[in-house]
C-alpha positions in Angstrom: -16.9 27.9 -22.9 -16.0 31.4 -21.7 -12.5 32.3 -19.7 -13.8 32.0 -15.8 -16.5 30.1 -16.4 -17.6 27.7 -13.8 -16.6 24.4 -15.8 -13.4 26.5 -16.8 -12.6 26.4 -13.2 -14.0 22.8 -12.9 -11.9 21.5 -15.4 -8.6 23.4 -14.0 -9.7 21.7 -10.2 -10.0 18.4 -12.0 -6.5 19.0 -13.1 -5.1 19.7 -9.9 -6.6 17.1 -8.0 -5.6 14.7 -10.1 -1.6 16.1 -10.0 -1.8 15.9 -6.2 -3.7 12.7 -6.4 -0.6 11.4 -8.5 1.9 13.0 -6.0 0.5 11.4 -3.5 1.0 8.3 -5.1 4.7 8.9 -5.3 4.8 9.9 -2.2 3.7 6.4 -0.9 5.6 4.4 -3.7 8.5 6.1 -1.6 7.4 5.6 1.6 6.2 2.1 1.6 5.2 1.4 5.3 8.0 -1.2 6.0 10.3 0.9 4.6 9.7 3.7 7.1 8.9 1.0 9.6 12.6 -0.5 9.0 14.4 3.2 8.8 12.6 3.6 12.1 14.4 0.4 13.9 17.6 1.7 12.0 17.3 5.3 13.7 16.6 3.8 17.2 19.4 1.6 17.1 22.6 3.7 15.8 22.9 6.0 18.6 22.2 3.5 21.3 25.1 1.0 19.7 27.6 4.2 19.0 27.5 4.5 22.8 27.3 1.0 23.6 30.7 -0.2 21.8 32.3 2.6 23.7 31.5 0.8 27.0 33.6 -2.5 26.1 37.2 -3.2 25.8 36.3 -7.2 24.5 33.7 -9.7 24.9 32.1 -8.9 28.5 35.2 -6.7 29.5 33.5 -3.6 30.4 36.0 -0.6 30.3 37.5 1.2 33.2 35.9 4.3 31.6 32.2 3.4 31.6 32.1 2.2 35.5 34.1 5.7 36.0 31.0 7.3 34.1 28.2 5.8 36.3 30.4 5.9 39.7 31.6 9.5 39.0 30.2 11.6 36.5 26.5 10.2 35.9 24.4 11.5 38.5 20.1 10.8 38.6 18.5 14.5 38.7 15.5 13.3 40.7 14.0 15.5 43.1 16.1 16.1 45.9 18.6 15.1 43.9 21.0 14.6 41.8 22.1 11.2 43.3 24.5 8.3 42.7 23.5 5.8 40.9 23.3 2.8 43.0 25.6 -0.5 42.3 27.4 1.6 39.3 29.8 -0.9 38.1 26.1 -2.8 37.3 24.5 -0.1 36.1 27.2 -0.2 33.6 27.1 -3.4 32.7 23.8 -3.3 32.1 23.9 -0.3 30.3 26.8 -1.3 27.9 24.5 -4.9 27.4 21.3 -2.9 26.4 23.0 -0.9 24.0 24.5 -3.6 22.2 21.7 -6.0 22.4 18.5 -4.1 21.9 20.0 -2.5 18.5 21.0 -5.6 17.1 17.8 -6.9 17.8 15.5 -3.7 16.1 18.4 -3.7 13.1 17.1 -7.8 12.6 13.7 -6.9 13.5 13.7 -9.9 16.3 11.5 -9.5 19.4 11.5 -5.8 18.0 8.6 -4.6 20.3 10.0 -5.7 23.7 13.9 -4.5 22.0 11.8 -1.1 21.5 10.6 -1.3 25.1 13.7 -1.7 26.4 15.4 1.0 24.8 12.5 3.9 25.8 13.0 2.5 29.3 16.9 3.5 28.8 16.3 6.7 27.4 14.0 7.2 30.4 17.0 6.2 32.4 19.2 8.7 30.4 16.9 11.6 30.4 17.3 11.3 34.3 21.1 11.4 33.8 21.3 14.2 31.2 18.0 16.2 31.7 19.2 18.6 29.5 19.3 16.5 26.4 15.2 16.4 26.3 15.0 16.9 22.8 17.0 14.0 21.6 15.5 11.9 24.4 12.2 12.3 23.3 12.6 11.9 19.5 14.3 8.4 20.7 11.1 7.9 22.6 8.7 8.9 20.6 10.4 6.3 17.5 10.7 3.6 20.6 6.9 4.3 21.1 6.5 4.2 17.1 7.7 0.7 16.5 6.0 -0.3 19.6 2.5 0.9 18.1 3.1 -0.7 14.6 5.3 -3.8 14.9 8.5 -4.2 13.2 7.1 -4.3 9.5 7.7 -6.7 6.5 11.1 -6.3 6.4 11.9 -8.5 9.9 12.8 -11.9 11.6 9.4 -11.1 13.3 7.3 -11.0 10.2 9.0 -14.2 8.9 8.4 -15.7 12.2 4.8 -14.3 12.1 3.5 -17.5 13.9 4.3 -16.7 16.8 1.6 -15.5 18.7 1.4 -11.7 19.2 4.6 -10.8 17.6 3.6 -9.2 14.9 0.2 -9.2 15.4 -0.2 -5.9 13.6 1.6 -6.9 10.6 -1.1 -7.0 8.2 -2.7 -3.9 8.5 0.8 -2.1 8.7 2.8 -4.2 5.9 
């Protein structure tokens, strides 16, 4: 066989697909979908429970601090706007709830979808407070919407509870 021959350059094509085809193996050895599905849940949850514990002085004792936030400082930038928010000491206490519940909840991988729902309609919620912190908001949506779409993965209450109808419905093909 002659240098630059076609099957010289077959043979050095073969070679290379069959390098990337092994990278590409590696690659998902790494990234094993409930891996990624579980680093996802984590991701969501830290920031939302970093802010949450700030909100609480004990068990149901909301701070003087976070009704301050929502009666003073947080405002919703709506058109026409910004405006109060209305009932603030609730809106706190709902808020300071959320972000210690939902987490815990994606972190276990229980009810993960409706924890996920729950936590893009708070970052809805905070975009509308801080509208200039768009580009955090939406990577928290976007992994909110992620675990939505595929389900909490192998590694979660909800796949051991997989009985329960609808939970993890997408489990299998995702797993």
């Amino acid at each position: 066989m002659k240098p630059g021959t076609r099957e010289e350059r077959s043979g050095v094509v073969d070679q290379l697909m069959t390098l990337f085809d092994q990278a590409v193996g590696i690659i998902r050895w790494i990234a094993q979908p409930s891996l990624a599905q579980f680093m996802l849940r984590l991701a969501l949850a830290v920031p939302f429970w970093k802010s949450g514990i700030l909100k609480w002085n004990g068990f149901l004792q909301l701070n003087d601090t976070a009704i301050y936030l929502f009666t003073e400082e947080f405002k919703l930038h709506l058109p026409g706007g910004p405006y109060d928010f209305p009932a603030p000491a609730a809106m706190a206490f709902l808020s300071g709830c959320g972000e210690i519940i939902f987490p815990v909840l994606l972190v276990l991988g229980f009810g993960t979808r409706f924890a996920a729902l729950g936590l893009l309609f708070m970052t809805c919620i905070v975009e509308l407070t801080v509208p200039d912190g768009w580009p955090i908001h939406l990577t928290w949506a976007a992994m909110a919407l992620g675990i939505m779409a595929w389900g909490p993965g192998r590694l979660s209450v909800d796949y051991a509870l997989g009985w329960l109808p609808g939970l993890c419905a997408s489990n299998a093909a995702n797993a």
